[in-house]
mmCIF file as gemmi writes it, N, C-alpha and C atoms, coordinates in Angstrom:
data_model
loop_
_atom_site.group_PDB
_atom_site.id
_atom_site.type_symbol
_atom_site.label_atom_id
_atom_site.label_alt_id
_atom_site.label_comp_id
_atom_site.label_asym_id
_atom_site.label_entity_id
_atom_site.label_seq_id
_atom_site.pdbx_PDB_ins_code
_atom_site.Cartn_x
_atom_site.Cartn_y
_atom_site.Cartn_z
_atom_site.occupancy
_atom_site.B_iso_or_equiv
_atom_site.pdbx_formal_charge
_atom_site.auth_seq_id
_atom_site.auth_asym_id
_atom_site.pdbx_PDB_model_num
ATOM 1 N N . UNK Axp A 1 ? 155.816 -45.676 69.554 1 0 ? 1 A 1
ATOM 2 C CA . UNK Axp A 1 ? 154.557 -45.16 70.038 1 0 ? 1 A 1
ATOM 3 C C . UNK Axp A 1 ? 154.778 -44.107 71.119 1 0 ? 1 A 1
ATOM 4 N N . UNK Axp A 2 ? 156.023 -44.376 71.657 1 0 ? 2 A 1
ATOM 5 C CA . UNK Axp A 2 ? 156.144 -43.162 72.913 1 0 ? 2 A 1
ATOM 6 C C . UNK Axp A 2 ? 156.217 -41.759 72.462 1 0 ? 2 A 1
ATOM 7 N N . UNK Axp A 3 ? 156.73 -42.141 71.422 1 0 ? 3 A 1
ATOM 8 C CA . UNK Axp A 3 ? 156.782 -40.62 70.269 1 0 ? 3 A 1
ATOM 9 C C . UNK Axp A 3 ? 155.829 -40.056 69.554 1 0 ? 3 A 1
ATOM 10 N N . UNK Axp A 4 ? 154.723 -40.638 69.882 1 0 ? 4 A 1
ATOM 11 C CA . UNK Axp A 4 ? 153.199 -40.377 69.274 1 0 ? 4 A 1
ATOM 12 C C . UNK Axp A 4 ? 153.243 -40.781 67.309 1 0 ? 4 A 1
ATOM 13 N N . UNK Axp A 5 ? 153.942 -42.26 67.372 1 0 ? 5 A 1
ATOM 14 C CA . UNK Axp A 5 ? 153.846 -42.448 65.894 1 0 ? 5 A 1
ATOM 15 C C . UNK Axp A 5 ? 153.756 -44.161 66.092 1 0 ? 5 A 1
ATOM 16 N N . UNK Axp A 6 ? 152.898 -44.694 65.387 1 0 ? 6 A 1
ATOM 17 C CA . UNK Axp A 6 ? 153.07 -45.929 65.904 1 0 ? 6 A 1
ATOM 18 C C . UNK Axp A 6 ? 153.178 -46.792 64.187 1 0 ? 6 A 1
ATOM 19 N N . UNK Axp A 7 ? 153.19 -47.909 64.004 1 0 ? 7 A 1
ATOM 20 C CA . UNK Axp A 7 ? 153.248 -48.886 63.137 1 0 ? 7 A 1
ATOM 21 C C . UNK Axp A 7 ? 152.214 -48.222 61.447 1 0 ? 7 A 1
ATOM 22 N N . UNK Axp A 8 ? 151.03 -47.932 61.727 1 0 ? 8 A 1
ATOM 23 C CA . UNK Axp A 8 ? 150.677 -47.257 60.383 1 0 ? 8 A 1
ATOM 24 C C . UNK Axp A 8 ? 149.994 -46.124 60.136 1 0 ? 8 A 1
ATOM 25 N N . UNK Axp A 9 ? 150.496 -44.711 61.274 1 0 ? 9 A 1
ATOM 26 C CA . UNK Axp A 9 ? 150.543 -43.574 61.628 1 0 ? 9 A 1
ATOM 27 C C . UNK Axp A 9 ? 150.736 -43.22 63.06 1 0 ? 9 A 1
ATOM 28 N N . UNK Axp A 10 ? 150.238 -42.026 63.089 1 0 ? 10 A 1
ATOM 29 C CA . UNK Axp A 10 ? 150.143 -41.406 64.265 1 0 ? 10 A 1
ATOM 30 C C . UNK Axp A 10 ? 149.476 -42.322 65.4 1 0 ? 10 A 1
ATOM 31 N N . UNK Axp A 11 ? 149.788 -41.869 66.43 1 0 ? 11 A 1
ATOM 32 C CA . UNK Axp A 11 ? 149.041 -42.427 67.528 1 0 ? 11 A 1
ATOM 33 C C . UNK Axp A 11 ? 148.045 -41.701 67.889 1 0 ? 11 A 1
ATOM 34 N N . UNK Axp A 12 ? 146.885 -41.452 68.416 1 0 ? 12 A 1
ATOM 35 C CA . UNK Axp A 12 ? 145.742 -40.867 68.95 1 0 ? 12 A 1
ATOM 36 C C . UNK Axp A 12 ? 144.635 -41.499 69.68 1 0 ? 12 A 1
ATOM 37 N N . UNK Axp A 13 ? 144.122 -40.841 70.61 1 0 ? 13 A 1
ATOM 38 C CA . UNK Axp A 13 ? 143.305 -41.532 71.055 1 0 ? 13 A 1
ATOM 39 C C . UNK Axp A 13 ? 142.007 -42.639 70.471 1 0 ? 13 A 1
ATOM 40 N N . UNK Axp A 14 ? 141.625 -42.28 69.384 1 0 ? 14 A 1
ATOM 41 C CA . UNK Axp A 14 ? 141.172 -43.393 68.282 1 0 ? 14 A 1
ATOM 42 C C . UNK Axp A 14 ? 141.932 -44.143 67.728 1 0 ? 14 A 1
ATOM 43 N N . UNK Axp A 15 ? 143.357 -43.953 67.376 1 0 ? 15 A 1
ATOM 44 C CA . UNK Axp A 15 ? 143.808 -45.525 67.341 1 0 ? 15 A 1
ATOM 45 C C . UNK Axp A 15 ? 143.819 -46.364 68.595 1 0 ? 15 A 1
ATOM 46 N N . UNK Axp A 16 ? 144.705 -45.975 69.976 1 0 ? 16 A 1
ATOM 47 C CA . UNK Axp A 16 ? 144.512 -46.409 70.815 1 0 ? 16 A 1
ATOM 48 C C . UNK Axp A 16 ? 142.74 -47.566 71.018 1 0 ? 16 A 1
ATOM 49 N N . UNK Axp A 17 ? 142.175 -46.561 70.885 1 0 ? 17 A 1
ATOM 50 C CA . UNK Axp A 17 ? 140.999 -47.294 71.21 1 0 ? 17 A 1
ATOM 51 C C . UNK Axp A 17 ? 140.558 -48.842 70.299 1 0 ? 17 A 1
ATOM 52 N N . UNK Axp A 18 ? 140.744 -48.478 68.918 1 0 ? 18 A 1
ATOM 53 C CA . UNK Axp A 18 ? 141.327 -49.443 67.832 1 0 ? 18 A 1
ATOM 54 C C . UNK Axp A 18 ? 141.779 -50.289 67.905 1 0 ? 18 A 1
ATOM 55 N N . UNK Axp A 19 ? 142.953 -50.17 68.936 1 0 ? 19 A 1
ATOM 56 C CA . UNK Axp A 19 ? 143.926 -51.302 68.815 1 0 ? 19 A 1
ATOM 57 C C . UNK Axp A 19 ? 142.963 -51.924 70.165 1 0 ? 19 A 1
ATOM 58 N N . UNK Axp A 20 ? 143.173 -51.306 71.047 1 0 ? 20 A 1
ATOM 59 C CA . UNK Axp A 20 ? 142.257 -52.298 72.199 1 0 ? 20 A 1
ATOM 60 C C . UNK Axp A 20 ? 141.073 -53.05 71.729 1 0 ? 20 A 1
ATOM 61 N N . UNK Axp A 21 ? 140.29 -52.464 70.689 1 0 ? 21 A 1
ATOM 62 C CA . UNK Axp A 21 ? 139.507 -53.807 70.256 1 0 ? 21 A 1
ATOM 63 C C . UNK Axp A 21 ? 140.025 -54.508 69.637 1 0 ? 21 A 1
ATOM 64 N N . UNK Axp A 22 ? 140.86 -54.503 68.651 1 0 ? 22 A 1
ATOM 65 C CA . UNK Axp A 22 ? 141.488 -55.713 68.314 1 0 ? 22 A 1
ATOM 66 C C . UNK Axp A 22 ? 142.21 -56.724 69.107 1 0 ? 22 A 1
ATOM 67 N N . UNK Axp A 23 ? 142.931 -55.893 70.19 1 0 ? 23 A 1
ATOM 68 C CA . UNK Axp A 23 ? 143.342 -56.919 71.157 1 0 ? 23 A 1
ATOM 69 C C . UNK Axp A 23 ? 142.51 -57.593 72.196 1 0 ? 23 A 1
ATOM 70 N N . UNK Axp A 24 ? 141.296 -57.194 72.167 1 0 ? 24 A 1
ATOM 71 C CA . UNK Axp A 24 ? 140.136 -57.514 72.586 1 0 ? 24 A 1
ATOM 72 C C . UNK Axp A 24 ? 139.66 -58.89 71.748 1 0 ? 24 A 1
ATOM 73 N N . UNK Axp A 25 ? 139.501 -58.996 70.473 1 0 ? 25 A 1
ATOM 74 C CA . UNK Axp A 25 ? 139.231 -60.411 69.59 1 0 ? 25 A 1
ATOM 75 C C . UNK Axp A 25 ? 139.558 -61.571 69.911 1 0 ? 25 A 1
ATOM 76 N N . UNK Axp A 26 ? 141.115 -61.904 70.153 1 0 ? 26 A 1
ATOM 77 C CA . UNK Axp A 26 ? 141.446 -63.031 70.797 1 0 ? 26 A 1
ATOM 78 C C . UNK Axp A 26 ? 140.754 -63.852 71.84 1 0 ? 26 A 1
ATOM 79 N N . UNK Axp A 27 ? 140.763 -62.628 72.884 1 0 ? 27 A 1
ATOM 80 C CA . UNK Axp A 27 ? 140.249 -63.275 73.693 1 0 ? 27 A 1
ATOM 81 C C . UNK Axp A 27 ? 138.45 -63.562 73.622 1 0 ? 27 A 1
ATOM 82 N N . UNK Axp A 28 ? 137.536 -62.642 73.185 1 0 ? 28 A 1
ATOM 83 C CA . UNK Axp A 28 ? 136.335 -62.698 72.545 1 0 ? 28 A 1
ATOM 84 C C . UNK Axp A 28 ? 136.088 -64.253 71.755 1 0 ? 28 A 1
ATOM 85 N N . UNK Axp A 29 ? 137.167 -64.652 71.302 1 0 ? 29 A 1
ATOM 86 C CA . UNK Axp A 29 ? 136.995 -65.64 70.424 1 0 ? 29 A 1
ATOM 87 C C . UNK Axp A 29 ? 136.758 -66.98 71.058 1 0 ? 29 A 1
ATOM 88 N N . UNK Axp A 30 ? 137.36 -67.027 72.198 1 0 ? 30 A 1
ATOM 89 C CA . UNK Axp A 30 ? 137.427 -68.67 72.986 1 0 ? 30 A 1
ATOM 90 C C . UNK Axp A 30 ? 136.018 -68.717 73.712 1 0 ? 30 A 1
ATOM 91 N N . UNK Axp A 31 ? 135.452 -67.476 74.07 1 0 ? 31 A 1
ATOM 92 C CA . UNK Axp A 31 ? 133.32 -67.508 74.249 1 0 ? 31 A 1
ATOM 93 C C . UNK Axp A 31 ? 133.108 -67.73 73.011 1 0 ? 31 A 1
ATOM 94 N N . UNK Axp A 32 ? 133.415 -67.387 72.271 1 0 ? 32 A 1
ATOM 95 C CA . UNK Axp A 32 ? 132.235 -67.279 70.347 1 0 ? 32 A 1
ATOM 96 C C . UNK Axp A 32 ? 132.326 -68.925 70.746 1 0 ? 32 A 1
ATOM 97 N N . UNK Axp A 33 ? 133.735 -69.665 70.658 1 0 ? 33 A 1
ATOM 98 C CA . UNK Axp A 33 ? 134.141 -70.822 70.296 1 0 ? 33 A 1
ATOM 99 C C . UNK Axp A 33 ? 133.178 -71.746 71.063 1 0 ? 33 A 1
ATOM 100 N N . UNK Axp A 34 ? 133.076 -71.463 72.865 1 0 ? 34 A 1
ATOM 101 C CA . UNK Axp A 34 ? 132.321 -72.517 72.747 1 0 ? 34 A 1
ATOM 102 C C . UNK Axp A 34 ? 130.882 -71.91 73.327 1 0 ? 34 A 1
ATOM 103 N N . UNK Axp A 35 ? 130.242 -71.07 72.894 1 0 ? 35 A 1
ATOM 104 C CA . UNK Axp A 35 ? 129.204 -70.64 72.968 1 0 ? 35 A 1
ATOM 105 C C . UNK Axp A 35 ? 128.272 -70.635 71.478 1 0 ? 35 A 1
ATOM 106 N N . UNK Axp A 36 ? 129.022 -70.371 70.578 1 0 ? 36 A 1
ATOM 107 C CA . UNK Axp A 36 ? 128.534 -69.805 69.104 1 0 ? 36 A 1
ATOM 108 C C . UNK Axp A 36 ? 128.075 -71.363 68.229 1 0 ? 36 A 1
ATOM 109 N N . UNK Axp A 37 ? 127.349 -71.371 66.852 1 0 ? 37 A 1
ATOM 110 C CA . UNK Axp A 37 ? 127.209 -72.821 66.346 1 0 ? 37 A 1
ATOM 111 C C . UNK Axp A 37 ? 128.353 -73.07 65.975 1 0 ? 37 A 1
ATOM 112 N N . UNK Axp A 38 ? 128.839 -73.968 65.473 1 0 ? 38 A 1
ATOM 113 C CA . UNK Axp A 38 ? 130.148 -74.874 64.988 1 0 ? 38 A 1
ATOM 114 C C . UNK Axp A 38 ? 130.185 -74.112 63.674 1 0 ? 38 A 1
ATOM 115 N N . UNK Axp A 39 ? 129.394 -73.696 63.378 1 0 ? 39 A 1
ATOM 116 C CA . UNK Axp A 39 ? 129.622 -73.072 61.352 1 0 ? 39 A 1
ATOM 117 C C . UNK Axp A 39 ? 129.955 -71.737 61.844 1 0 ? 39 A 1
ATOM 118 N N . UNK Axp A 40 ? 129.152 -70.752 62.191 1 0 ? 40 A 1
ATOM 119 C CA . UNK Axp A 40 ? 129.805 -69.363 62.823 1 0 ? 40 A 1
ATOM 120 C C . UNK Axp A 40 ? 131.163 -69.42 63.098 1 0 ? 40 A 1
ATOM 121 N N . UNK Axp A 41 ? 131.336 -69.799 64.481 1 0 ? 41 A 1
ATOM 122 C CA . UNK Axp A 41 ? 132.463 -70.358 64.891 1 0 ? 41 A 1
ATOM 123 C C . UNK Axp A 41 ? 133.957 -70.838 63.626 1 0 ? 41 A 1
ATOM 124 N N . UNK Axp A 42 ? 133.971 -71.551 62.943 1 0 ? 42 A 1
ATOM 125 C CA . UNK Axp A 42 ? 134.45 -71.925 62.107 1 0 ? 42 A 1
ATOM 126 C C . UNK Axp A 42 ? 135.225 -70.911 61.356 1 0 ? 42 A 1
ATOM 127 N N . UNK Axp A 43 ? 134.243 -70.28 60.878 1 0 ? 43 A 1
ATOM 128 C CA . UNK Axp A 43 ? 134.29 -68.504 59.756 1 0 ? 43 A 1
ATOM 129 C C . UNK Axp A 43 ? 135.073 -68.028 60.52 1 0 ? 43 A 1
ATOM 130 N N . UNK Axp A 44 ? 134.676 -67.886 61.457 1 0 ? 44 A 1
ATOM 131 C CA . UNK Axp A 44 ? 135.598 -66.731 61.984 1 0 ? 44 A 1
ATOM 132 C C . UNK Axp A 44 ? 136.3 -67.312 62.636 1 0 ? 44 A 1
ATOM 133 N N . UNK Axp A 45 ? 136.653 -67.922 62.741 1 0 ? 45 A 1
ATOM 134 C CA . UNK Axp A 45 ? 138.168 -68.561 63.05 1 0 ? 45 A 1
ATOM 135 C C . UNK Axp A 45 ? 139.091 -68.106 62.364 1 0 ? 45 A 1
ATOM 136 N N . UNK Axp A 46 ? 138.443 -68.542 61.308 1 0 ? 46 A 1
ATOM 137 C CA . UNK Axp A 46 ? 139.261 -68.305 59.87 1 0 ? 46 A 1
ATOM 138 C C . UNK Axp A 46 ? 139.66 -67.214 59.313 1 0 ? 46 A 1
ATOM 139 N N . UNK Axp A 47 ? 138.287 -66.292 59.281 1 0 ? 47 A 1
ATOM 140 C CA . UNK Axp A 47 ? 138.529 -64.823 59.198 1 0 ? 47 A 1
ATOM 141 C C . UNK Axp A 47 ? 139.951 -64.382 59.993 1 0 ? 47 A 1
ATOM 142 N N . UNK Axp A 48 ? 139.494 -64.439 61.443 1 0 ? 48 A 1
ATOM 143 C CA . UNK Axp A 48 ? 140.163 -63.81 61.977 1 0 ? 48 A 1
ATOM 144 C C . UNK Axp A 48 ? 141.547 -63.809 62.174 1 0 ? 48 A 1
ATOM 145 N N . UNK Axp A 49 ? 141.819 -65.68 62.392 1 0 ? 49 A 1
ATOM 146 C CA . UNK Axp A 49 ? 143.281 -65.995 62.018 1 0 ? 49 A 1
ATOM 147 C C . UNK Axp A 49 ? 144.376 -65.442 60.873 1 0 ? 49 A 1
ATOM 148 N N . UNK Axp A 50 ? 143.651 -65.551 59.716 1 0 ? 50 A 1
ATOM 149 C CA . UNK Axp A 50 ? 143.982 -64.673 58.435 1 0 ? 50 A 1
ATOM 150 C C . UNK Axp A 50 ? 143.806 -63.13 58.715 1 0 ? 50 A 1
ATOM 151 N N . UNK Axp A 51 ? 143.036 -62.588 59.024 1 0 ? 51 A 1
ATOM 152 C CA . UNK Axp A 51 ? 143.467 -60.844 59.561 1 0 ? 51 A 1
ATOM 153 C C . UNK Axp A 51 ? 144.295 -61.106 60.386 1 0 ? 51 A 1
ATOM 154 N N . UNK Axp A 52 ? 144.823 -61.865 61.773 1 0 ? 52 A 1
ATOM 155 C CA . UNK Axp A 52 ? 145.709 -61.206 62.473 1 0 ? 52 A 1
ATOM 156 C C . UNK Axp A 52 ? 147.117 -61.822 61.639 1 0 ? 52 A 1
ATOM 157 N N . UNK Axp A 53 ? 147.09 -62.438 60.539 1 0 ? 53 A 1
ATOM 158 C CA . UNK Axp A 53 ? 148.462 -62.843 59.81 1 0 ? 53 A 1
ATOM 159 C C . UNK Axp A 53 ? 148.227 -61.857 59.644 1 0 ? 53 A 1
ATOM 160 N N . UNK Axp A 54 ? 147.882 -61.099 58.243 1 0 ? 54 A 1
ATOM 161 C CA . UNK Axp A 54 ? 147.888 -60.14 57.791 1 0 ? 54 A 1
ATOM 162 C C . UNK Axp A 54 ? 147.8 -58.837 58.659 1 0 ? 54 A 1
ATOM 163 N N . UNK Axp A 55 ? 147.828 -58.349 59.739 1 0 ? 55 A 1
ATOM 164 C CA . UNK Axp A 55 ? 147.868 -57.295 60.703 1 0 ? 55 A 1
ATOM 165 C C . UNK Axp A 55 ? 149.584 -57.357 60.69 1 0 ? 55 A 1
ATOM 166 N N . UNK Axp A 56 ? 149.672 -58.573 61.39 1 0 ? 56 A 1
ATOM 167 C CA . UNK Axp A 56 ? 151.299 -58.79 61.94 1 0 ? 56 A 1
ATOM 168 C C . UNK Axp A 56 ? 152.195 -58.379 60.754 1 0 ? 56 A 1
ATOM 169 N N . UNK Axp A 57 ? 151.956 -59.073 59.558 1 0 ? 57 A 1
ATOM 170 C CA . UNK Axp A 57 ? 152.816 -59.112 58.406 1 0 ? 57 A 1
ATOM 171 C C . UNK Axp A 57 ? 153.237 -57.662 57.902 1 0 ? 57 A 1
ATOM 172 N N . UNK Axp A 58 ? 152.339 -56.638 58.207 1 0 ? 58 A 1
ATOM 173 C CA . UNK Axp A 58 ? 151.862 -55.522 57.484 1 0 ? 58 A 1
ATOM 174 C C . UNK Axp A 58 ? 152.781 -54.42 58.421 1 0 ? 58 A 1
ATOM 175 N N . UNK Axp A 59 ? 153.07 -55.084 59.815 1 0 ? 59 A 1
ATOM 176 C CA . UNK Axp A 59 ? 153.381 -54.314 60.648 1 0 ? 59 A 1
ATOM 177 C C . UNK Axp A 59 ? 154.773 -54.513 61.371 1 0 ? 59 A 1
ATOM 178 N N . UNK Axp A 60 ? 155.128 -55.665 60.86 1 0 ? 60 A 1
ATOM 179 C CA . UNK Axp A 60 ? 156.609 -56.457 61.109 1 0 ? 60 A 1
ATOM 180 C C . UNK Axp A 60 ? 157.793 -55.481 60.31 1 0 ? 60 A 1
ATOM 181 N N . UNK Axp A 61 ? 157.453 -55.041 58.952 1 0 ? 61 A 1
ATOM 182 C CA . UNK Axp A 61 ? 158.962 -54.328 58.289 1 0 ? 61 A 1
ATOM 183 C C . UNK Axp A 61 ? 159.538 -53.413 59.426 1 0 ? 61 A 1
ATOM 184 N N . UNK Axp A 62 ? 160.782 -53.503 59.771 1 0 ? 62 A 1
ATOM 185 C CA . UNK Axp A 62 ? 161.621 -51.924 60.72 1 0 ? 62 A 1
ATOM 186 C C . UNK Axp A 62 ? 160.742 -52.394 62.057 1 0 ? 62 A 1
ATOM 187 N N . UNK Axp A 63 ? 160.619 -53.311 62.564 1 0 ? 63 A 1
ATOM 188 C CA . UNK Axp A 63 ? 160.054 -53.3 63.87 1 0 ? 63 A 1
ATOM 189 C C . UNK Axp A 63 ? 160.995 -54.054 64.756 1 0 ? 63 A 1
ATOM 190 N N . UNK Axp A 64 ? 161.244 -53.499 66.255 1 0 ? 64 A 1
ATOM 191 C CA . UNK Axp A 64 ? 162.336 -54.042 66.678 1 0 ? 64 A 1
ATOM 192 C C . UNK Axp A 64 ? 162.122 -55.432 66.855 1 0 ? 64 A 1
ATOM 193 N N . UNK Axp A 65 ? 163.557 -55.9 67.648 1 0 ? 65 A 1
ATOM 194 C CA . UNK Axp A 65 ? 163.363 -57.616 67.467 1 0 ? 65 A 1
ATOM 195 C C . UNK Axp A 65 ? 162.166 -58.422 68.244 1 0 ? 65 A 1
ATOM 196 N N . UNK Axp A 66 ? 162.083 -57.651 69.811 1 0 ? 66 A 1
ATOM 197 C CA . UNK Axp A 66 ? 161.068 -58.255 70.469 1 0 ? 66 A 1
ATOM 198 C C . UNK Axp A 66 ? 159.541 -58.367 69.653 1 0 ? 66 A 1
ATOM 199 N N . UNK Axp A 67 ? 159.288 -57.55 68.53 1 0 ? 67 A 1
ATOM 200 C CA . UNK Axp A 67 ? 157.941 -57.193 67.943 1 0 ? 67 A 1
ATOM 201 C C . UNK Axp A 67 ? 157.912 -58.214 67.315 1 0 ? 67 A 1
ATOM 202 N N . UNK Axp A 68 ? 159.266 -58.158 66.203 1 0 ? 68 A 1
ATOM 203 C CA . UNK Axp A 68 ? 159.501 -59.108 65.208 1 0 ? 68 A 1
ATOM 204 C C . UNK Axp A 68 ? 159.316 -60.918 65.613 1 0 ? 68 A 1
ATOM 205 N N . UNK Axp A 69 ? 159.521 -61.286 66.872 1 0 ? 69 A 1
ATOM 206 C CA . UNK Axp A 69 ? 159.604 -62.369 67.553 1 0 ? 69 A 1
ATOM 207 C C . UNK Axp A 69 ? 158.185 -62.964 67.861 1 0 ? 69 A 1
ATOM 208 N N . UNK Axp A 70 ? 157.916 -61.979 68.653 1 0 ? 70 A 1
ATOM 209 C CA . UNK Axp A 70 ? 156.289 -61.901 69.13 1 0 ? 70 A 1
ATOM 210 C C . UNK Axp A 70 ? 155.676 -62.354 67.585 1 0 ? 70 A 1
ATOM 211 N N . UNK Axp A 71 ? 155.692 -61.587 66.717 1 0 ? 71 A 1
ATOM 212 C CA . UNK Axp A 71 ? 155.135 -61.537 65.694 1 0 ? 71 A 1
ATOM 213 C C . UNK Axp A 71 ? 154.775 -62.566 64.608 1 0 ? 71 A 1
ATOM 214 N N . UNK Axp A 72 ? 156.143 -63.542 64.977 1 0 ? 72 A 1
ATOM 215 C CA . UNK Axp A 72 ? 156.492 -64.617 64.026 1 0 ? 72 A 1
ATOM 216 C C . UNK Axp A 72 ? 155.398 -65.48 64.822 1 0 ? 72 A 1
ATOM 217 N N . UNK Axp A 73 ? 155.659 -65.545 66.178 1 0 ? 73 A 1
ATOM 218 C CA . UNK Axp A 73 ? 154.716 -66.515 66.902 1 0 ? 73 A 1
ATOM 219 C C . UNK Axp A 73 ? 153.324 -66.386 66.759 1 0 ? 73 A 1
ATOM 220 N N . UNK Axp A 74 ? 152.786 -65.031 66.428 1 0 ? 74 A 1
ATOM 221 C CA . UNK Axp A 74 ? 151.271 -64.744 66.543 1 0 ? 74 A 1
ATOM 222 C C . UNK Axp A 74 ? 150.837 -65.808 64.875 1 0 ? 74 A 1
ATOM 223 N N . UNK Axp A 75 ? 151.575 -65.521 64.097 1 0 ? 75 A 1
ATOM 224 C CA . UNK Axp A 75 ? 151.513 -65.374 62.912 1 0 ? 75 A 1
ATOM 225 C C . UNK Axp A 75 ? 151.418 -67.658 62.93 1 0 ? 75 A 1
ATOM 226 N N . UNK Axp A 76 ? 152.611 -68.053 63.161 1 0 ? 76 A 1
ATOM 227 C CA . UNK Axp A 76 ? 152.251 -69.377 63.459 1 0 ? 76 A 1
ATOM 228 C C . UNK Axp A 76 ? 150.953 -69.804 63.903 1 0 ? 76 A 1
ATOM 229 N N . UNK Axp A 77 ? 150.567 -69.204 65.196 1 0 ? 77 A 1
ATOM 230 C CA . UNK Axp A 77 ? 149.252 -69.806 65.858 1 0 ? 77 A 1
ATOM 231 C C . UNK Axp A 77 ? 148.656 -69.001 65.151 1 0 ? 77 A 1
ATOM 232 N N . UNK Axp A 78 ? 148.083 -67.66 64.497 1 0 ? 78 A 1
ATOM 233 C CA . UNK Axp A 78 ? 146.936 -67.257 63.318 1 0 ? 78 A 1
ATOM 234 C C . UNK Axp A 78 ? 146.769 -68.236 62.501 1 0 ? 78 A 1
ATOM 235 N N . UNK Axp A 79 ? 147.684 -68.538 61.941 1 0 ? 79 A 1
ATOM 236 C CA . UNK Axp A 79 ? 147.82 -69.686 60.215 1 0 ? 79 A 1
ATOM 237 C C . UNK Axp A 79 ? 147.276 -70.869 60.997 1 0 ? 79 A 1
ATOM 238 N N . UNK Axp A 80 ? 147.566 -71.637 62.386 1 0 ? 80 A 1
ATOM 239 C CA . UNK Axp A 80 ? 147.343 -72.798 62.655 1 0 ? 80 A 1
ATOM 240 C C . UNK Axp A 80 ? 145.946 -72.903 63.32 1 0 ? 80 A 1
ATOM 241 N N . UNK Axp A 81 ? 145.077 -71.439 63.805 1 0 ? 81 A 1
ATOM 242 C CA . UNK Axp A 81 ? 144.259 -71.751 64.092 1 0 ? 81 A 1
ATOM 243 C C . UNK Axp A 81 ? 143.251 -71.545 62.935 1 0 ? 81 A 1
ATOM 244 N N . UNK Axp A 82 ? 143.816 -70.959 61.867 1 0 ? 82 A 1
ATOM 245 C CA . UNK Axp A 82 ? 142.832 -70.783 60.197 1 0 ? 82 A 1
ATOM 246 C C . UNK Axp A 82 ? 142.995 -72.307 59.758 1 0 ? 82 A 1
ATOM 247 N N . UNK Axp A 83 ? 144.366 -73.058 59.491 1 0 ? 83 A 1
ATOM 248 C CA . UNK Axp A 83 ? 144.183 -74.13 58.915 1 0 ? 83 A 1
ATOM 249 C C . UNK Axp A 83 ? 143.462 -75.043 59.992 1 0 ? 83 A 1
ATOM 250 N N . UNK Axp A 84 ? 143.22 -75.357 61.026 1 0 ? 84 A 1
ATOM 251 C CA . UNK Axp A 84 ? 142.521 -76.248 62.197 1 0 ? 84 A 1
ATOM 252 C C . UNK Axp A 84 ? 140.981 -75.832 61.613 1 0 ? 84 A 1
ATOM 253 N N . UNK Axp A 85 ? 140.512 -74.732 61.625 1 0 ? 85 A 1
ATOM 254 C CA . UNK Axp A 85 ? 139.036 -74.505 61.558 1 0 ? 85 A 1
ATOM 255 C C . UNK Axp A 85 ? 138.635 -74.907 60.211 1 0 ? 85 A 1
ATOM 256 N N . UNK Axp A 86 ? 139.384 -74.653 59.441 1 0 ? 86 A 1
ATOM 257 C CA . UNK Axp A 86 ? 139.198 -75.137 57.652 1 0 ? 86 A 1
ATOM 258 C C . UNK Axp A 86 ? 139.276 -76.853 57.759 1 0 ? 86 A 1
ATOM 259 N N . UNK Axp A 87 ? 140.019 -77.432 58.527 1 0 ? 87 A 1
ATOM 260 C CA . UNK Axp A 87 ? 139.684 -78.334 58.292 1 0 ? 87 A 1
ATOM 261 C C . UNK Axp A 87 ? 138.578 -79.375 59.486 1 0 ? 87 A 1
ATOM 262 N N . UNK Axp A 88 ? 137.864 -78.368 60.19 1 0 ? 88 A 1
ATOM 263 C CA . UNK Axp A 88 ? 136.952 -78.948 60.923 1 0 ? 88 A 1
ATOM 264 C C . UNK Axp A 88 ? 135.749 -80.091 60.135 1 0 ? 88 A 1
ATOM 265 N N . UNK Axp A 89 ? 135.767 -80.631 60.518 1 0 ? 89 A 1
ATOM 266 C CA . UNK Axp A 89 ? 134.469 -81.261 60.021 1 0 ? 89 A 1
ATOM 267 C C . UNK Axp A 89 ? 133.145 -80.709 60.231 1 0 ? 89 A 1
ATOM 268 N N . UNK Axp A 90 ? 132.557 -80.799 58.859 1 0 ? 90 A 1
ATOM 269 C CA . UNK Axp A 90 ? 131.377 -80.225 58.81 1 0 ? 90 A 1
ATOM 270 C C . UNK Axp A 90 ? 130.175 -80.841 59.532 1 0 ? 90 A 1
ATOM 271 N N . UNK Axp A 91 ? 129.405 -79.805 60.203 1 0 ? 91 A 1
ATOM 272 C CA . UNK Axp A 91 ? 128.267 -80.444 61.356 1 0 ? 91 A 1
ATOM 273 C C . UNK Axp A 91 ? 126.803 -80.233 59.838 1 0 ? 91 A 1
């Protein structure tokens, strides 16, 4: 990225901005969680856990090791907070 090329193009001030909302979600998510109904909540758990696998996965090939590391871990807690909400009990 210091080189103005990042993971799935160029860098620019609209990706930049891009990525800050996405890195923005996480944390967005623990208000939805206990603010939002239990079924909302749920979905997008799920949703979202499954996009940030799929973000990481997409963006892991040729990435150095610290990314690659980070990555494996996001990817654990994504999958574990999709399978936890799937298996919430229904209200």
């Amino acid at each position: 990225m210091i080189n103005g090329a990042g993971p799935v193009g160029p860098v620019n001030e609209g990706t930049l901005v891009a990525t800050a909302l996405m890195l923005a979600i996480p944390g967005l998510m623990v208000a939805v969680s206990l603010l939002a109904p239990a079924r909302l909540t749920r979905w997008l758990n799920i949703l979202f856990g499954l996009f940030y696998t799929a973000i990481m996965v997409l963006t892991m090939p040729g990435a150095w090791w610290f990314y690659i590391t980070l990555g494996a871990i996001e990817i654990v807690v994504s999958l574990a907070i999709s399978g936890l909400a799937w298996r919430w009990p229904r209200v």
